[in-house]
C-alpha positions in Angstrom: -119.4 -81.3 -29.3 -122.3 -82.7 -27.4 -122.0 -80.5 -24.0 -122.1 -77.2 -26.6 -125.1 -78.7 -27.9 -126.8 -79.1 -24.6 -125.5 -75.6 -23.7 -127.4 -74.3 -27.2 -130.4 -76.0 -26.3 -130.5 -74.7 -23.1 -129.9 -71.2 -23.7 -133.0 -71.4 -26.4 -134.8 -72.9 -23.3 -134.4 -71.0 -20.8 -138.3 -69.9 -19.7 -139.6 -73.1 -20.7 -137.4 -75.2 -18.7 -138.1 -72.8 -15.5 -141.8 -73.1 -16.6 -141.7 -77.1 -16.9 -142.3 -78.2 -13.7 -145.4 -75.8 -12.7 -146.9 -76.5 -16.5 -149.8 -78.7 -15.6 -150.3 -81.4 -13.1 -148.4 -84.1 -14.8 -145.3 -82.0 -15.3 -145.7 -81.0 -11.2 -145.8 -84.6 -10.1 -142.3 -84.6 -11.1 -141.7 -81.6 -8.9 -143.8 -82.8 -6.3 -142.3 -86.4 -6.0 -139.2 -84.9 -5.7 -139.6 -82.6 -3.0 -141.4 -85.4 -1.2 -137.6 -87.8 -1.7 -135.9 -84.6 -0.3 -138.1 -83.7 2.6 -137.4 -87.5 3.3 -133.9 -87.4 3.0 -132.0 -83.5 3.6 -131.2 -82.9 6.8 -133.1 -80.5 8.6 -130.7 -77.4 8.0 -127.3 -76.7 5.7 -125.2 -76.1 2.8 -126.4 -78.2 0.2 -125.3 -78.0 -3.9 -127.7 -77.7 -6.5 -125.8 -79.3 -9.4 -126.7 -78.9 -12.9 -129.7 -76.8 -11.5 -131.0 -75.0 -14.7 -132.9 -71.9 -13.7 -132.8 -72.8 -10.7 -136.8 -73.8 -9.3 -135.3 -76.7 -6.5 -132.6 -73.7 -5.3 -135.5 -71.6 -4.8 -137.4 -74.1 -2.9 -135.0 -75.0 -1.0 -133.9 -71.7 -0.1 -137.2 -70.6 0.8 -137.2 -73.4 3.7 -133.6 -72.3 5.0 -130.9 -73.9 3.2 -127.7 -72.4 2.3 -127.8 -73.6 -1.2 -125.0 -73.3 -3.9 -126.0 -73.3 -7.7 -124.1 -74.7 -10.5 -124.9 -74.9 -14.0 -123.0 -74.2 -17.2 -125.3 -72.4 -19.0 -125.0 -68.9 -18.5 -127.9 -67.6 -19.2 -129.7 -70.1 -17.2 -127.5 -68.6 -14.1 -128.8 -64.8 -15.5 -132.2 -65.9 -15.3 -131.5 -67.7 -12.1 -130.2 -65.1 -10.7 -133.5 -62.7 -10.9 -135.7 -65.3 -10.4 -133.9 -65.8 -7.1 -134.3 -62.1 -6.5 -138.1 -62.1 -6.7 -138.4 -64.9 -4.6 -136.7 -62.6 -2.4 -134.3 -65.4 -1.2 -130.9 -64.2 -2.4 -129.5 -64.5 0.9 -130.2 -68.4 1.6 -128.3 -68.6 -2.1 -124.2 -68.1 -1.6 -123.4 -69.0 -5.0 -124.6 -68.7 -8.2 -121.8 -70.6 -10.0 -121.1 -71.5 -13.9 -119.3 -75.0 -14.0 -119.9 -78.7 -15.1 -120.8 -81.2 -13.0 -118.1 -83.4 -14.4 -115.5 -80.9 -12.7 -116.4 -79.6 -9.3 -112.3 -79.1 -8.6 -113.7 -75.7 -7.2 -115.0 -76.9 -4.2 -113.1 -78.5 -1.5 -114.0 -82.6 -0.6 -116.4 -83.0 2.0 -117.5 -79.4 2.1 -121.5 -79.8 1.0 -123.9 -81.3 3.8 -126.5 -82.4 0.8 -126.0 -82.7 -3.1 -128.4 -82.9 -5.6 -128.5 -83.2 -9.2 -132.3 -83.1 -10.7 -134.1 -82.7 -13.9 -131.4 -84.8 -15.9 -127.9 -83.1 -16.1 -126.1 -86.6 -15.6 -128.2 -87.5 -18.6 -126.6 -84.7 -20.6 -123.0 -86.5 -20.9 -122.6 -89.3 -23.6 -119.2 -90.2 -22.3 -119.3 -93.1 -19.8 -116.4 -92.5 -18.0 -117.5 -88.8 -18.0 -120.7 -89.6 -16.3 -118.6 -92.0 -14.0 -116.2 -88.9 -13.2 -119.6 -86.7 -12.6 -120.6 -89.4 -10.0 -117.2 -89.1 -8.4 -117.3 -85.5 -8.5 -120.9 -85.0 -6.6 -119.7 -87.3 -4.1 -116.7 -86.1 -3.5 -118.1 -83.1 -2.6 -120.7 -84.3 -0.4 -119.6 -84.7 3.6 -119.8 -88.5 5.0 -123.1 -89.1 5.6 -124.7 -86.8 3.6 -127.6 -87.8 1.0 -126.9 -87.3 -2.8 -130.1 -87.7 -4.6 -129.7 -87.7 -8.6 -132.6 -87.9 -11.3 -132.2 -88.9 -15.2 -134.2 -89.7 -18.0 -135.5 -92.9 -18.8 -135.0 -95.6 -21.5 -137.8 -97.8 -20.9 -139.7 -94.1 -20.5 -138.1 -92.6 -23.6 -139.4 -95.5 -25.6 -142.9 -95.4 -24.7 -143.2 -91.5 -25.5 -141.7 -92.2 -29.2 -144.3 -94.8 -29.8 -147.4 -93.0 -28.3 -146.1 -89.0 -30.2 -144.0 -89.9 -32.2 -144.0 -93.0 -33.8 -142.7 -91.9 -37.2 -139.5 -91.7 -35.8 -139.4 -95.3 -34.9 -137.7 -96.1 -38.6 -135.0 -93.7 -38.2 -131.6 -94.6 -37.1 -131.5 -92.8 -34.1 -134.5 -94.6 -33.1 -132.1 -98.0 -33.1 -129.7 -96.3 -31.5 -131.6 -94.8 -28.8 -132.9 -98.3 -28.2 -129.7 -100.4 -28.2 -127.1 -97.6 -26.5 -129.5 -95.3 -25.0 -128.2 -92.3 -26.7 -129.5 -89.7 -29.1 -126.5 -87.3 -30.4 -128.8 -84.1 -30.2 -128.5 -83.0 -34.2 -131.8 -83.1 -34.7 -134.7 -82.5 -32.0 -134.1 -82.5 -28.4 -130.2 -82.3 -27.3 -127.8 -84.9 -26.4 -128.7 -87.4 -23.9 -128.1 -90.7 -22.1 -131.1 -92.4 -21.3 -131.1 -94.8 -18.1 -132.3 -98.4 -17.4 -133.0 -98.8 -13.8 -130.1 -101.2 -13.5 -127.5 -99.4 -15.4 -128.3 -96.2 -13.0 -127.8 -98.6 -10.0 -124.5 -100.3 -11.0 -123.3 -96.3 -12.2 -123.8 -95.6 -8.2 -122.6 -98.8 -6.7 -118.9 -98.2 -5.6 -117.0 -98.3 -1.7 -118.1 -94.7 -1.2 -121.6 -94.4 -1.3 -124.8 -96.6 0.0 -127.7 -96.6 -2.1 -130.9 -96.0 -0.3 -133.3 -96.6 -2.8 -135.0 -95.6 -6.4 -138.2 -93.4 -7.3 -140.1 -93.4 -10.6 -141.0 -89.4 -10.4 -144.0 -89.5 -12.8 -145.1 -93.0 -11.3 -147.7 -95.3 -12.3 -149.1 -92.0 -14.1 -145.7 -92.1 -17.1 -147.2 -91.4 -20.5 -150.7 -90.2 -19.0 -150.7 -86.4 -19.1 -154.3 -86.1 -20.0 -155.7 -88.3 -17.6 -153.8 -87.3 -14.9 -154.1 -83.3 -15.6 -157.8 -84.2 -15.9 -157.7 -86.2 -12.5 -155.9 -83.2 -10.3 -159.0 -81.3 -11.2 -161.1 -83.3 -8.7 -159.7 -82.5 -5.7 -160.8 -86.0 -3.9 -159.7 -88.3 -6.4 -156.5 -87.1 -6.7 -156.1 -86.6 -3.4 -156.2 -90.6 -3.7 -154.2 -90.8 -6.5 -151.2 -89.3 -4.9 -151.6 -91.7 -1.7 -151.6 -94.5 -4.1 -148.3 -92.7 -6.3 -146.6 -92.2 -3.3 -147.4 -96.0 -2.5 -146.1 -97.2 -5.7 -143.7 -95.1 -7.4 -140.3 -97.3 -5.7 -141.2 -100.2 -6.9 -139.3 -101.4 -9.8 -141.8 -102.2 -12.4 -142.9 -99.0 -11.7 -139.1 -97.2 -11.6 -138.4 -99.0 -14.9 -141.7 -96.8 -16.7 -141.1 -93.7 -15.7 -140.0 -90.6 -18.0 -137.8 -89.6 -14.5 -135.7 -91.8 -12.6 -134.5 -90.7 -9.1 -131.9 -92.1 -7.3 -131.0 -92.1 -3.3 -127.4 -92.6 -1.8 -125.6 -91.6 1.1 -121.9 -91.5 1.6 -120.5 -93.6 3.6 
């Protein structure tokens, strides 16, 4: 029930979630802290998976900078749109596949056949079912070759809990707001869809296991979570936030910091 909600929620959301990222300055420090963790951490050339990659805006990047990249989502008409984005971008042949699939079954592709995987935005978020989201984990590393980096990003408790008290805080006497805060779950019937929300720690013990090392942690929106007008307003002086990004980039692995964040990221390599 919940992954056809996500899937409904997705298909109604198609050019918003491809517009997201590029919105304002705040939504693009996602984006940009991001790309910064995988410049850091891809290899310099190869096949990499995009799992759970929406409409596709880190397969484009990526692509664009000579990666063979493979997208998977399983909402169809993200792929559609995807697909013509990738056309534009005139990148269609760094993109093999365009594939519609789950990331808690990747039995199509062989083990060890994907020199990167990445899974951004929040699709782990998108399964309630613990032992799901464990199989998910399996499944993007089982794909990934030894020694390649798997870098994973998911929405935040701590972060989820700050944006209901500073929009929304009529919500805070509704049952879903006790449930959100105890479990970490809302079921999707009414508002946004159905998602897990992360403490830093329960992310970290869902990635500790024989098979991968975990490299480290980002908050993606920083020490800037839950300021969109300040920072939007910052980016327009060029010097400042020129600044401001030294002293994100500074900051934004630290824990407190991780903990805040509306994004977590996440950084292993398979051993």
């Amino acid at each position: 029930m919940s992954e056809q909600r996500v899937k409904n929620y997705y298909t109604g959301q198609v050019r918003r979630e491809w517009r997201r990222l590029v919105r304002d300055a705040y939504h693009h420090l996602e984006f940009e802290t991001t790309l910064h963790f995988l410049e850091k951490y891809l290899p310099k050339h190869g096949r990499i998976l995009d799992a759970g990659g929406g409409p596709g805006r880190y397969t484009i990047e990526l692509a664009k900078r000579g990666y063979e990249i493979v997208l998977l989502d399983m909402t169809l008409a993200n792929l559609e749109f995807a697909q013509r984005q990738i056309k534009r971008a005139r990148v269609q042949d760094n993109v093999a596949e365009i594939v519609e699939g789950s990331i808690v079954d990747l039995s199509r592709f062989p083990s060890n056949s994907f020199d990167a995987v990445i899974c951004l935005g929040g699709p782990l978020s998108h399964i309630l079912d613990r032992r799901k989201r464990a199989q998910a984990i399996s499944e993007l590393t089982r794909v990934a070759k030894k020694g390649a980096p798997i870098l994973v990003s998911v929405m935040s408790r701590l972060g989820l809990l700050v944006v209901v008290l500073s929009l929304f805080p009529h919500e805070i006497e509704l049952p879903q707001f006790k449930r959100a805060r105890d479990r970490g779950d809302i079921d999707g019937t009414t508002g946004f869809t159905a998602c897990h929300f992360f403490f830093p720690e329960e992310l970290r013990q869902a990635f500790t296991n024989k098979r991968l090392k975990i490299l480290g942690m980002a908050g993606l929106e920083g020490l800037g979570s839950h300021h969109r007008k300040e920072i939007n307003q910052l980016a327009k002086n060029p010097k400042r936030w020129k600044i401001w990004l030294a002293t994100h980039f500074q900051t934004c692995a630290h824990p407190t910091v991780v903990g805040i964040s509306e994004h977590i990221l996440i950084v292993c390599r398979k051993t």
